[in-house]
C-alpha positions as CSV (number, residue, x, y, z in Angstrom):
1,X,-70.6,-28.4,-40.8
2,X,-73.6,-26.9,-41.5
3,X,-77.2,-28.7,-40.3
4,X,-79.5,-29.5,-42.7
5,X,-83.8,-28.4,-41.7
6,X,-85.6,-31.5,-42.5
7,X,-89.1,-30.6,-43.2
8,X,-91.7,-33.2,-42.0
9,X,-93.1,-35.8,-44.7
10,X,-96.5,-34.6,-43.1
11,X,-95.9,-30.8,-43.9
12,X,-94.4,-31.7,-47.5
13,X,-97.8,-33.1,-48.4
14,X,-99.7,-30.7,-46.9
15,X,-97.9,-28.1,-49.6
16,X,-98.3,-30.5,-52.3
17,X,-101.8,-30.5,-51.2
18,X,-102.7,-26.6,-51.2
19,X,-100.6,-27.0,-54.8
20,X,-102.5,-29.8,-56.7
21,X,-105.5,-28.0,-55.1
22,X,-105.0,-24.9,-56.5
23,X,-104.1,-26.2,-59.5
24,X,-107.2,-27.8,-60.2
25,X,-109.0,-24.9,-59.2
26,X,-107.4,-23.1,-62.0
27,X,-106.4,-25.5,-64.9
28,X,-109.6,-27.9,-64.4
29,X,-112.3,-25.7,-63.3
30,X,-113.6,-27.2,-59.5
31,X,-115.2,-24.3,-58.3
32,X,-115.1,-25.1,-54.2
33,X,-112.1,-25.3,-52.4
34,X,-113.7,-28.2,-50.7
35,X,-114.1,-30.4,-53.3
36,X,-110.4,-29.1,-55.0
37,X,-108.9,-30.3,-51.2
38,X,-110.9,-33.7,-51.2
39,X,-109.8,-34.3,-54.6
40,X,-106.0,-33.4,-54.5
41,X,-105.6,-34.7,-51.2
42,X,-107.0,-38.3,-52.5
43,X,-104.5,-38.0,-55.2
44,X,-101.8,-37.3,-53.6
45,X,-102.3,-39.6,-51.0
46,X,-103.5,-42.6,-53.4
47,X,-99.5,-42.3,-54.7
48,X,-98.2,-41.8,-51.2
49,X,-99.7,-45.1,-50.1
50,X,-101.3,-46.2,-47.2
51,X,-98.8,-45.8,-44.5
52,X,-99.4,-42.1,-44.0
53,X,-102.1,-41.0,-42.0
54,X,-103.5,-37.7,-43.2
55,X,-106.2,-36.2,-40.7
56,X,-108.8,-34.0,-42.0
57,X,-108.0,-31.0,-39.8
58,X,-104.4,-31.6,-41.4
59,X,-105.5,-30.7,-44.6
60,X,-104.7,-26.3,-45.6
61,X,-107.3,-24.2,-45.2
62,X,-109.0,-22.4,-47.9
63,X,-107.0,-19.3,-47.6
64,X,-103.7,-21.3,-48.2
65,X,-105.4,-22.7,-51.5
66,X,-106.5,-19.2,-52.2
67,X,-103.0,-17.5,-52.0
68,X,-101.5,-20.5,-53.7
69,X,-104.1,-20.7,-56.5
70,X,-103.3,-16.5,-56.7
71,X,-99.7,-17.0,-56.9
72,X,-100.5,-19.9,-59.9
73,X,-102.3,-17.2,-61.4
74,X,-99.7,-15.0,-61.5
75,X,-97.2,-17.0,-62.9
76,X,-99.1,-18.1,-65.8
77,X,-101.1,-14.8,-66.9
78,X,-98.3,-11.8,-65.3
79,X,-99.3,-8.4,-66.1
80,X,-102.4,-9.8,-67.8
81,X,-104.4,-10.0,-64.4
82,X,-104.2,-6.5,-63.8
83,X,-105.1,-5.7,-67.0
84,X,-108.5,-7.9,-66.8
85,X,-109.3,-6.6,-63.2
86,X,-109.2,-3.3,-64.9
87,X,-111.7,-4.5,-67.5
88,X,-113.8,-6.3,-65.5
89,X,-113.9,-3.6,-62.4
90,X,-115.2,-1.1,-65.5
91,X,-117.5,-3.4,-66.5
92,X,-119.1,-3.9,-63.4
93,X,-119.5,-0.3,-62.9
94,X,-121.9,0.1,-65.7
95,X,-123.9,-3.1,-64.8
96,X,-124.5,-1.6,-61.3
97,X,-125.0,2.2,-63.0
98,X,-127.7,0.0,-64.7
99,X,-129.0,-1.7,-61.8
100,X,-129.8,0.9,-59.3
101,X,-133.1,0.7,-58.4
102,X,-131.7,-2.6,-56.8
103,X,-128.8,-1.4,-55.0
104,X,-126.5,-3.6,-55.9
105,X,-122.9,-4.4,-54.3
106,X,-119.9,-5.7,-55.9
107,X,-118.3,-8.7,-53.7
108,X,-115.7,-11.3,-54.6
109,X,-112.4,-11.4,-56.6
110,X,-113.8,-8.1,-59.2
111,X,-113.9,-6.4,-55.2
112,X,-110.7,-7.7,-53.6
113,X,-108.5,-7.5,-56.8
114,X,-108.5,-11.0,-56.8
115,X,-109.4,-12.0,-60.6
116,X,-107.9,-14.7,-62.8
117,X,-108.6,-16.3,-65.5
118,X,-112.3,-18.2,-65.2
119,X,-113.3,-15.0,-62.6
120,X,-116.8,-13.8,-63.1
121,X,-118.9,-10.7,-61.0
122,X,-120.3,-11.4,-58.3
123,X,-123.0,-8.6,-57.6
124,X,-125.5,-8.3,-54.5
125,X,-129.0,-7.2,-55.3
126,X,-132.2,-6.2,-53.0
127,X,-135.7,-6.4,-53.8
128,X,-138.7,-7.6,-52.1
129,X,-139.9,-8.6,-55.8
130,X,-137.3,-10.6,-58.3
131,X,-140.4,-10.5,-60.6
132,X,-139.5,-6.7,-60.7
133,X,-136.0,-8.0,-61.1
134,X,-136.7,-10.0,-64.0
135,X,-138.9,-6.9,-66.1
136,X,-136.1,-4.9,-65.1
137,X,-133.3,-7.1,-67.0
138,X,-135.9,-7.4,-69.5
139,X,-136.6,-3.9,-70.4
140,X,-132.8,-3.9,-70.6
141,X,-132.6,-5.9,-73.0
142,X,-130.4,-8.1,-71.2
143,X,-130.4,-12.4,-71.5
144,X,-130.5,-14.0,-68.5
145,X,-131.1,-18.0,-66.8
146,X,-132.2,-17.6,-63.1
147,X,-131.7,-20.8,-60.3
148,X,-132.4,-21.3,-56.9
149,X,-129.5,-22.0,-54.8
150,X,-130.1,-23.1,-50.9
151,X,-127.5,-22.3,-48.9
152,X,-126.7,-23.1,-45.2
153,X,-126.7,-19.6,-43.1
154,X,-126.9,-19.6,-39.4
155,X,-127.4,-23.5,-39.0
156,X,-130.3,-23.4,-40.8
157,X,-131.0,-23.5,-45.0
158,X,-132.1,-20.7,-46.7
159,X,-133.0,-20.5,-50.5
160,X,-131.7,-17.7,-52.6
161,X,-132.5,-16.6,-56.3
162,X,-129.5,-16.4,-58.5
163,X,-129.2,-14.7,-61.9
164,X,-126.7,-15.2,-64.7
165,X,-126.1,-12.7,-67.5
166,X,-123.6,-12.9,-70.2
167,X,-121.5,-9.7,-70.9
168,X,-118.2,-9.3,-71.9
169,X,-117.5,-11.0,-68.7
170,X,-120.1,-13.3,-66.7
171,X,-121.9,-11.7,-64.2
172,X,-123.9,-13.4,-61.5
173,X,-126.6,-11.8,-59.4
174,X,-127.7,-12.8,-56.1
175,X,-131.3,-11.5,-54.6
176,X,-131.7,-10.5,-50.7
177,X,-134.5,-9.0,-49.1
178,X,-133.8,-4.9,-48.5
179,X,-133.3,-6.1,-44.7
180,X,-130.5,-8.2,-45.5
181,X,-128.4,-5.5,-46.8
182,X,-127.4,-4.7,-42.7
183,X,-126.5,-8.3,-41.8
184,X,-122.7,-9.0,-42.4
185,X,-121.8,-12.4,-44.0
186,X,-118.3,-13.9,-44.0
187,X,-116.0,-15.4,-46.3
188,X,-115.7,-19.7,-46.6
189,X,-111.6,-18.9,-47.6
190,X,-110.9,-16.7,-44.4
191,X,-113.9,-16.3,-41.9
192,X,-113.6,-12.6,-42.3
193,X,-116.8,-10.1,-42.7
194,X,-117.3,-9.9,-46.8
195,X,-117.1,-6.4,-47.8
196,X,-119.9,-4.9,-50.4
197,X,-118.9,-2.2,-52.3
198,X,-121.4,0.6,-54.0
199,X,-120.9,1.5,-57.3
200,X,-119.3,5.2,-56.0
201,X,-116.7,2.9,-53.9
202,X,-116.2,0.6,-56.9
203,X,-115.2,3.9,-58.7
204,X,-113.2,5.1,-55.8
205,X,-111.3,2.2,-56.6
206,X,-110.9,2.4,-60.1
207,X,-109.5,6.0,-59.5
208,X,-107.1,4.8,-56.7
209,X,-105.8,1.5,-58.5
210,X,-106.3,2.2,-61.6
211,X,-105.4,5.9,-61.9
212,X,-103.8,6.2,-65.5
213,X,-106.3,3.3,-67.1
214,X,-109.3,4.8,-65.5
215,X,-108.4,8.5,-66.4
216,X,-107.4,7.5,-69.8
217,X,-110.9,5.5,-70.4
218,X,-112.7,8.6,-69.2
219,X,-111.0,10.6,-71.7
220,X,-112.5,8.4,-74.6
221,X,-109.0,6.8,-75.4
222,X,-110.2,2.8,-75.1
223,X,-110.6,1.7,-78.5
224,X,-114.4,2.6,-79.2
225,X,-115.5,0.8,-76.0
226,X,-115.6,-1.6,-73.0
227,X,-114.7,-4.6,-74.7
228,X,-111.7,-3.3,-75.9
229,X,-110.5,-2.9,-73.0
230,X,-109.4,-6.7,-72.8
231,X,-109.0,-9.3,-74.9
């Protein structure tokens, strides 16, 4: 007779959990996995009743939201990721081309080759002026909206100018100080050191990844441009 593995209630919910979580991430736009957690766990729980006790070190970590809310990607979009990575990875390329004089670094899903659907660009910038910033985008031509976003580094608060630009994908620009380019942040989903990339590692990448796409754009064969790349 063979033994059945009963999986604890206490587990079960925690994968429901990292589900609805991801879920609401994707299909309902809550941006933190914080808030997703807080809100699917209170769901979830609410139907489960109150005989459960659900502690809040029991709840899954940002990374298992992350690989669940991936894997929810997948299933819905398939080969449709890859091709808007693609996109978005040559996209970025020429918004950094653009933005030299500011050094900018690529982090986030466009860097990791973790896109979906709702994904935007996440670039670095460095300047001791954003009112050099702001001529710059200007002179491009380019639209933008600019906020100031505190953020808690180092157990203290620290305020941070962030710029949003429409293109054929949204692209969001954060401004450090020139010194800041040396100090290492890490990720909220995995506590891991957040890797930058240049623009020449950025194309590295579309080279390595993206061999026959990126060849074949160089060559002129994309359809009269960029945004034809994806639609």
């Amino acid at each position: 007779m063979k033994s059945t593995i009963r999986v604890p209630r206490e587990a079960q919910l925690r994968t429901r959990i990292t589900q609805e979580a991801a879920r609401l991430m994707y299909e309902e736009g809550v941006k933190e996995y914080f808030v997703a957690k807080r809100m699917a766990s209170k769901r979830l729980l609410g139907q489960a009743g109150n005989k459960l006790r659900f502690r809040p070190q029991d709840l899954p970590s940002n990374g298992e939201i992350r690989d669940a809310l991936l894997l929810h990607a997948d299933l819905v979009e398939g080969e449709e990721r890859t091709e808007r990575l693609f996109a978005m990875r040559v996209v970025a390329l020429r918004v950094m081309r653009q933005l030299a004089p500011f050094q900018p670094a690529i982090i986030g899903s466009v860097a990791t080759g973790h896109v979906r659907r709702g994904s935007d660009i996440d670039l670095h910038v460095f300047t001791e002026s954003p009112e050099e910033l702001e001529i710059f985008l200007e002179d491009l031509g380019w639209d933008y909206q600019s906020e100031e976003v505190t953020i808690r580094k180092n157990g203290t608060f620290q305020d941070y100018l962030h710029y949003y630009i429409e293109d054929d994908f949204p692209i969001e620009l954060t401004v450090y100080e020139p010194r800041e380019k040396r100090i290492q942040q890490r990720s909220s989903t995995d506590g891991k050191p957040i890797k930058r990339l240049s623009a020449d590692a950025l194309e590295e990448r579309l080279l390595t990844e993206h061999t026959e796409a990126w060849l074949d754009y160089l060559a002129g064969n994309h359809g009269g441009g960029h945004q034809k790349l994806f639609e």
